[in-house]
C-alpha positions in Angstrom: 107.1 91.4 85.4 108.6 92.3 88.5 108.3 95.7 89.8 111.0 96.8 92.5 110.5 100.3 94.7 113.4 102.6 94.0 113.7 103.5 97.3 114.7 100.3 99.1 114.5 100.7 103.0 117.6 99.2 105.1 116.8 98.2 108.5 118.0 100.2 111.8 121.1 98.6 113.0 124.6 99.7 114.2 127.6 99.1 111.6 130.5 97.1 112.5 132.5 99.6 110.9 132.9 103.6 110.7 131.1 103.9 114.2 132.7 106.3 117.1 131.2 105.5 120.6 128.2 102.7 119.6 127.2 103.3 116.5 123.9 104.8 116.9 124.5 108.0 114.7 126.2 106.0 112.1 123.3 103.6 112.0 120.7 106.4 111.6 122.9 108.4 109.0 122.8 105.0 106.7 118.8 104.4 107.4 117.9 107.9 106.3 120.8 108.5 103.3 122.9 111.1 105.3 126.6 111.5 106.2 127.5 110.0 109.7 129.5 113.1 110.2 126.0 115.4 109.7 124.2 113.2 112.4 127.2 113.3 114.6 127.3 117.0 114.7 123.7 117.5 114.6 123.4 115.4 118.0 126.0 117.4 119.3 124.4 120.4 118.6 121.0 119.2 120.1 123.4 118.3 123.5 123.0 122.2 123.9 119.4 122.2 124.1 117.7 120.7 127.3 116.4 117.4 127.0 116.8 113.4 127.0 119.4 113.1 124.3 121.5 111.3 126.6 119.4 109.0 127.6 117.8 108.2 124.1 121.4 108.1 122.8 121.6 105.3 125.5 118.2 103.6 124.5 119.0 103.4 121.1 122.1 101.8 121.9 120.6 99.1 123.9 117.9 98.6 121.2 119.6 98.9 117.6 121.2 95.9 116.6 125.0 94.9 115.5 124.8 94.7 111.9 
């Protein structure tokens, strides 16, 4: 008997398709089951707030791989 998980996990990577600048927000929507366009805007939002989003934006994109 085989007994598969009914959540099955995808790895972190950046799709070749329905990406806007690199691909990191649509990457992360996929991982977690949400909509691109909710990531998208929710990074936007956090631009408003002080911090590194930049530069993890940036890190992320230099570590998540092409699909």
């Amino acid at each position: 008997m085989i007994v598969t998980s009914p959540v099955k996990s995808r790895a972190l990577t950046r799709p070749r398709h329905n990406r806007w600048i690199a691909g990191v927000c649509a990457g992360l929507a996929r991982r977690y089951g949400m909509s691109a366009g909710t990531v998208r805007l929710l990074f936007l939002v956090s631009c408003l707030l002080p911090g590194p989003q930049f530069i993890a934006y940036l890190v992320l994109w230099a570590l998540m791989p092409n699909e």
